[in-house]
VEXKOL-909310 format. One line per 4 residues: their letters; for each residue x, y, z of N, C-alpha, C. Coordinates in steps of 0.2 Angstrom, whole numbers. Each point is the difference from the previous one (the first is absolute). Example, Ala and Ser with C-alpha at 12.3 -4.5 7.8 and 13.67 -1.06 7.14 Angstrom:
residues 2
AS	66,-28,39,-4,6,0,4,6,0; -2,5,-4,4,6,1,-4,5,3 .
end
This chain:
residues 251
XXXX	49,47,124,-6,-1,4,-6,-1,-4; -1,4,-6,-4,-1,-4,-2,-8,-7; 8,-1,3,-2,-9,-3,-2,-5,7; 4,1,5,-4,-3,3,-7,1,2 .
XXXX	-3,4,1,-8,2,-3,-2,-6,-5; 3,2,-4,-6,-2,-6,3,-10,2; 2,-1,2,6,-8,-1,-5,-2,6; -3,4,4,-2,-2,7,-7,0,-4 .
XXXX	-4,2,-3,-8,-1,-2,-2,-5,-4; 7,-3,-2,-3,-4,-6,-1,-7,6; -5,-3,-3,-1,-9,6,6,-6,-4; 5,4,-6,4,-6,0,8,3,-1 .
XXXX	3,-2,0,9,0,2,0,0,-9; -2,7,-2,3,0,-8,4,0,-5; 9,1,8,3,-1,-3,3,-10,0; -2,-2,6,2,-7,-2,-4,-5,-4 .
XXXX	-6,4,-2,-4,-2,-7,3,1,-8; 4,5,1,4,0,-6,6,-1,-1; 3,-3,8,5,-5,0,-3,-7,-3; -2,-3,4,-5,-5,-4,-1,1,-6 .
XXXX	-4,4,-2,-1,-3,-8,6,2,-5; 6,4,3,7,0,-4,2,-6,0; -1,-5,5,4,-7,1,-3,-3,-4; -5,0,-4,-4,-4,-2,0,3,-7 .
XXXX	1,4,-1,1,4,-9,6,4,0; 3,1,5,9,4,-1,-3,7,-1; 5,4,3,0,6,1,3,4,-6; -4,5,-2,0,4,-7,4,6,2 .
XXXX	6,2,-4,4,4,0,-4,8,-4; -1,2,3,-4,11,-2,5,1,-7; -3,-3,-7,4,3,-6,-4,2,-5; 2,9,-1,-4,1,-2,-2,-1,-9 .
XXXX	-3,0,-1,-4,-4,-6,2,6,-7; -4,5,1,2,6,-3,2,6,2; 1,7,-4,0,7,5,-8,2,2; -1,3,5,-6,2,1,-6,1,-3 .
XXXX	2,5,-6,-5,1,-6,-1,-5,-5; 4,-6,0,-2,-7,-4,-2,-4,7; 1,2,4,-5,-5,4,-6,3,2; -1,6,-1,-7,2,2,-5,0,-5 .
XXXX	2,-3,-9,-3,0,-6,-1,-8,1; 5,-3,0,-3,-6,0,-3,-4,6; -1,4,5,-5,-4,7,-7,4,-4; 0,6,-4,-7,0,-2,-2,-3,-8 .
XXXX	5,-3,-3,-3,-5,-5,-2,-7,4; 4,-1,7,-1,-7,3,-8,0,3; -5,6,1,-5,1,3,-5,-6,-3; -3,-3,3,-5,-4,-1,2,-6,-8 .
XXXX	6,-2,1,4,-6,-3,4,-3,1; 3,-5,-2,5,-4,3,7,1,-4; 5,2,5,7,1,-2,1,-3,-7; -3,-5,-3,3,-4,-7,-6,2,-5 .
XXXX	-2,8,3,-4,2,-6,2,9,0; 4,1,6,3,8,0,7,0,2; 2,-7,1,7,2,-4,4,1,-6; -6,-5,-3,2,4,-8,0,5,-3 .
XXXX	-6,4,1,-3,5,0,4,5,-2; 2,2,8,6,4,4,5,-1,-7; 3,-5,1,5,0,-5,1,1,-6; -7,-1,-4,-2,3,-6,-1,6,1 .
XXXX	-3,4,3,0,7,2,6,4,-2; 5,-3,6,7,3,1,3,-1,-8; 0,-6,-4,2,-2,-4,-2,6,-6; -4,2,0,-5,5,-5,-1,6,2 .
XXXX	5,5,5,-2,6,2,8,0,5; 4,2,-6,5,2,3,1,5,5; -5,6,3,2,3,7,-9,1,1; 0,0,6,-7,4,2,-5,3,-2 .
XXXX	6,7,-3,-4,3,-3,-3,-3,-7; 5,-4,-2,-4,-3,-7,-8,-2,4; 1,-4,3,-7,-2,5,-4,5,-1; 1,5,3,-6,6,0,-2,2,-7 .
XXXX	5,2,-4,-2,0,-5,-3,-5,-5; -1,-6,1,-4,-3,-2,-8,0,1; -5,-1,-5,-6,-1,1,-2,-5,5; -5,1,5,-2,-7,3,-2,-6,-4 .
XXXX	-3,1,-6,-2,-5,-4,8,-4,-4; 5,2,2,5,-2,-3,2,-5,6; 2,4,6,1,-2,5,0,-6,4; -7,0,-2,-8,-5,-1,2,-6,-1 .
XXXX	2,-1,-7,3,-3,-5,3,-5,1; 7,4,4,7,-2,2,-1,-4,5; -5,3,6,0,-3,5,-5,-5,0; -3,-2,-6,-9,-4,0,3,-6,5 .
XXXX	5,-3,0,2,-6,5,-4,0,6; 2,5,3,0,1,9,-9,0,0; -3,1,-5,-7,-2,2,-2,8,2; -7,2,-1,-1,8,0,2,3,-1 .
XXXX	3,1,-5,5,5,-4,-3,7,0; -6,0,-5,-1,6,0,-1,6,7; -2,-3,6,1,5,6,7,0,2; 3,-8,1,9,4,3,3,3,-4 .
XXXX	0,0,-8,2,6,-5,1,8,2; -8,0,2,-1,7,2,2,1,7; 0,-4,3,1,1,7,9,1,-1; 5,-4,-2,5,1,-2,3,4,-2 .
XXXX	-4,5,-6,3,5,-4,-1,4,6; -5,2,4,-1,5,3,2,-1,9; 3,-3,2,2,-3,5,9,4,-3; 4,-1,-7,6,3,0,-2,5,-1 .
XXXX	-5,3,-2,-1,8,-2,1,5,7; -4,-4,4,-1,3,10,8,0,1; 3,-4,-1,6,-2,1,6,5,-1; -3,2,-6,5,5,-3,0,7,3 .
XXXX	-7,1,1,-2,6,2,0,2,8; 1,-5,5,-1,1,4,9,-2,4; 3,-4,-6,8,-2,3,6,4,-2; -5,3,-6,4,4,-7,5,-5,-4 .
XXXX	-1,-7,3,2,-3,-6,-3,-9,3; 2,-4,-7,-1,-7,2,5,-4,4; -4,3,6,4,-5,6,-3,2,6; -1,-8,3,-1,0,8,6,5,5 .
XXXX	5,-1,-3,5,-1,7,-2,5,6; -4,7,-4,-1,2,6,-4,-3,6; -1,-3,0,-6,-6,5,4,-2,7; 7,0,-2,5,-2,2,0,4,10 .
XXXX	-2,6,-2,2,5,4,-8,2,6; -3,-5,-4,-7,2,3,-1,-6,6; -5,1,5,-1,-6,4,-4,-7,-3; 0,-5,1,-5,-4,-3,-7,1,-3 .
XXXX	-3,4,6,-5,2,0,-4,7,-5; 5,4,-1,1,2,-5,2,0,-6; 5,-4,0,2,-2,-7,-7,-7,-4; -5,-3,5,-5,-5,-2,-6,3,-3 .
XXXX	-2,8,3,-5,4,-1,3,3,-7; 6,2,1,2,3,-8,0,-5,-5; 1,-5,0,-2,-5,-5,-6,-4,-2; -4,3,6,-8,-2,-1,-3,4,-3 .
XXXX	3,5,1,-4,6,-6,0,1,-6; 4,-5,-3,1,-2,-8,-5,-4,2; -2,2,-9,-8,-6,-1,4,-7,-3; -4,-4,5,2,-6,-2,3,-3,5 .
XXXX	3,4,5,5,-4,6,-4,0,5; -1,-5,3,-1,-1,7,3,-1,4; -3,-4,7,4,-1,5,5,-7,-3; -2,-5,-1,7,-4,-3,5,0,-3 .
XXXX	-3,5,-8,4,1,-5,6,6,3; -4,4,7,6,5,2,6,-4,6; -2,-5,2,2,-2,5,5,-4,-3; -3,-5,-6,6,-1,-4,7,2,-1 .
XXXX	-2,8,-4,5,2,-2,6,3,8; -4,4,5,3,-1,5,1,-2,2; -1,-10,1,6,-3,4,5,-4,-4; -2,-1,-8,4,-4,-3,6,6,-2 .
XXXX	-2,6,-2,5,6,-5,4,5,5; -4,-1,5,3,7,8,2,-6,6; -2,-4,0,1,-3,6,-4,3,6; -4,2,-1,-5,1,4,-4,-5,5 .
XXXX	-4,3,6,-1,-7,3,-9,2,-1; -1,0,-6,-7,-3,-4,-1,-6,-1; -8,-3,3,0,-6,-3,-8,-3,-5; 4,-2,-8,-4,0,-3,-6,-5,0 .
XXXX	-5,2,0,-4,-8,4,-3,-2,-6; 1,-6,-6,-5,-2,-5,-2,-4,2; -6,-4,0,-6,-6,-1,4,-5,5; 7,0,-1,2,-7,3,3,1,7 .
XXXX	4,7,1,-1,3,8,-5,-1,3; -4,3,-4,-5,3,7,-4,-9,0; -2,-3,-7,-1,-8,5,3,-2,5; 8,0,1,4,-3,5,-3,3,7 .
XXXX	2,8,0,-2,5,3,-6,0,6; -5,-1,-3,-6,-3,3,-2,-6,3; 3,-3,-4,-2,-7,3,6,-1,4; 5,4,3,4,-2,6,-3,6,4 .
XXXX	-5,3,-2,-1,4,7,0,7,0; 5,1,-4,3,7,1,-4,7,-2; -4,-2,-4,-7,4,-3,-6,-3,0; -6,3,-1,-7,-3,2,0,0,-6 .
XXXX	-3,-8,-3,-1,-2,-6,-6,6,-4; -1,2,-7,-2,3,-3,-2,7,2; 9,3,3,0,5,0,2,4,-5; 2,-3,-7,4,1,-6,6,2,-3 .
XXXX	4,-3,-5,5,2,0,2,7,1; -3,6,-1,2,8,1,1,0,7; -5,-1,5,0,1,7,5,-3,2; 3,-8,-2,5,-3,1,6,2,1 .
XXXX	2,5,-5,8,3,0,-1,4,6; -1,4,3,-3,3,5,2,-3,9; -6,-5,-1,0,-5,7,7,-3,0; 3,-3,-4,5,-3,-2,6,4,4 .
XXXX	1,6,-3,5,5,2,0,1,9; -8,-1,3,2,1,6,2,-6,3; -1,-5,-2,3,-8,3,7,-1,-1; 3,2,-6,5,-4,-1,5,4,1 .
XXXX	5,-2,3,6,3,6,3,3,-8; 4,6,2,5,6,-5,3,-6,-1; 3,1,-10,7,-4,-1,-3,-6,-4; -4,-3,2,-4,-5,-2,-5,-2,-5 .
XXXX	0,5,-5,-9,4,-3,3,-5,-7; 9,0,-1,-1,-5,-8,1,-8,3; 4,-3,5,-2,-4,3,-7,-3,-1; -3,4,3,-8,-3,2,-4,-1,-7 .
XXXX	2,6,-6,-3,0,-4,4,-8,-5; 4,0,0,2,-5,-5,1,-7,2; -2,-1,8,-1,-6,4,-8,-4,0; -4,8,0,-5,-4,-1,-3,1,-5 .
XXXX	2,3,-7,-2,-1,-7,1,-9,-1; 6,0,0,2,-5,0,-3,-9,1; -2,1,9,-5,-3,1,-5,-1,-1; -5,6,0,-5,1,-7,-3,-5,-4 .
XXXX	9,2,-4,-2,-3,-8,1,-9,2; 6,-1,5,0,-8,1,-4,-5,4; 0,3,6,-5,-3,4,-4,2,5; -2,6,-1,-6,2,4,-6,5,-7 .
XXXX	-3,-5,-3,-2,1,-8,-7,-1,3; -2,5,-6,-9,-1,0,-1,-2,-4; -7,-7,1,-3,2,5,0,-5,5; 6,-4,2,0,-6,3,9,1,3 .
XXXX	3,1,4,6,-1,-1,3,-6,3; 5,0,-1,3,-6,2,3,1,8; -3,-3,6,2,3,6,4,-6,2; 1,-7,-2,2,-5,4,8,0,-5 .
XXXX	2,7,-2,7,0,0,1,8,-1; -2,3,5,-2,7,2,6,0,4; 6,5,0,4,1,7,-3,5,5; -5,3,-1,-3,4,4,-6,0,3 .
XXXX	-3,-6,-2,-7,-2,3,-3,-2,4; 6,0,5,0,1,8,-3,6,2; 2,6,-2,-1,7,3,-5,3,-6; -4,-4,-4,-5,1,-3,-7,0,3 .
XXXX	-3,7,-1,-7,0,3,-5,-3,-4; 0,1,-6,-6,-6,-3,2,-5,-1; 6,-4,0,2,-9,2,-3,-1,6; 1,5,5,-3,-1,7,-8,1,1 .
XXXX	-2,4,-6,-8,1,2,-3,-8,-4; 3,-5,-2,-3,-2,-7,0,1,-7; 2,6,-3,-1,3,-5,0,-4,-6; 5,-5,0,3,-5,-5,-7,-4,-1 .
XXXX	-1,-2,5,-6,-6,-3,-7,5,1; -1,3,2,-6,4,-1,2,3,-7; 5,2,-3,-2,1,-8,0,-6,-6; 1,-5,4,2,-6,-3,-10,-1,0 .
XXXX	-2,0,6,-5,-1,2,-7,3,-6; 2,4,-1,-4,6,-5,2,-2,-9; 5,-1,0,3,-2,-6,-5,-8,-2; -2,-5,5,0,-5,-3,-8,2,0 .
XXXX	-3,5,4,-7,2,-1,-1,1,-4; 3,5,-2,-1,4,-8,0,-5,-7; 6,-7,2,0,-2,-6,-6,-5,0; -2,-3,5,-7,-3,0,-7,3,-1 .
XXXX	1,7,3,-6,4,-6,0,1,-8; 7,0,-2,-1,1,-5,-3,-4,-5; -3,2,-8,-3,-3,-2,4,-6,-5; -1,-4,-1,3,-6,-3,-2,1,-9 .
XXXX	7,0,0,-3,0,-10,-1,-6,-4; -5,0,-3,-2,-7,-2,7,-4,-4; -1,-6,1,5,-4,-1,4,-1,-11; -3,4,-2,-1,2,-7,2,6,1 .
XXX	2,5,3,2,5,-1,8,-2,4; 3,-3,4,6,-3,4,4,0,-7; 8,2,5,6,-4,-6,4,8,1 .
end
């Protein structure tokens, strides 16, 4: 009864949106990447970077610190170091080292698995209470590591997200995993997240997307409000205000 609730609130049929957009990029098979405690180290080297700069990272890491504990034992400046790739090193260092120290002390050893046994909602809180984790970074690891129906929302959900409706634009990523949870019907949370990452990155791109080969731009609320060419509209203002560099500075 409770999925139909939430299936009933939302203004658009979210699961034949992510039928849609599976016809159109193929449906991703739930496999998990790493075990829990390497997927929740490296969702927080991935913070504020792009995968081809914290998956090497991670891998150097792992490469360089044969158990955990070597981890913890290590100084942040060393840590630092290892990880200088992923970009702000010196904070996820410290946030890492003591993100497995919480870990140790509150699990008695290094491992999620007890997460296992808690509710979603529970298991999301205890992971956000390691420094460093937030709603995405937790949400990752519960739906990629537990199968849990967590949906991780970065930059390019919640653009899709938005612009078909589902959330009030510039509500922010945080508040987004949240809203999201009440719309989209149980069972569907990796679906949704890896349908419309997806999309995102290929055709619904900021800050212009591509809507005239959009499968979903029928049931899009800014296609429908205009949104396309009103930011098109904005785009060619801006570049006619800008100032023009003299012809001696070009090239």
């Amino acid at each position: 009864m409770a999925q139909v609730r939430r299936a009933r609130r939302s203004r658009l049929p979210i699961e034949g949106v992510i039928e849609a957009l599976e016809a159109t990029y193929g449906a991703h098979r739930m496999i998990a990447r790493f075990d829990p405690m390497e997927e929740l180290v490296s969702c927080m080297l991935s913070q504020h970077t792009a995968d081809a700069n914290s998956f090497p990272a991670f891998t150097k890491l792992r490469e360089t610190y044969a158990t955990w504990q070597d981890v913890v034992n290590a100084q942040p400046e060393q840590l630092a170091d290892v990880i200088r790739h992923a970009g702000l090193a010196n904070q996820k260092a410290k946030n890492i080292i003591r993100a497995l120290q919480l870990i140790r002390e509150r699990a008695g050893d290094y491992s999620l698995e007890h997460l296992r046994n808690m509710s979603m909602d529970e298991a999301k809180h205890w992971l956000m209470a390691l420094p460093g984790v937030g709603p995405k970074t937790a949400s990752i690891v519960l739906c990629f590591s537990f199968g849990m129906d967590a949906i991780p929302v970065d930059t390019h959900v919640y653009r899709v997200s938005w612009r078909l409706g589902l959330i009030p634009e510039g509500v922010g990523e945080a508040k987004a995993h949240d809203l999201l949870l009440e719309i989209v019907p149980s069972g569907l949370a990796y679906r949704f997240h890896t349908s419309f990452i997806q999309h995102g990155r290929t055709i619904c791109k900021a800050p212009v997307p591509l809507c005239a080969c959009c499968p979903v731009s029928q049931c899009c609320a800014w296609f429908a409000k205009g949104g396309p060419d009103k930011r098109r509209a904005e785009l060619r203002r801006k570049l006619k205000k800008a100032p023009k560099r003299p012809a001696g500075e070009r090239g």
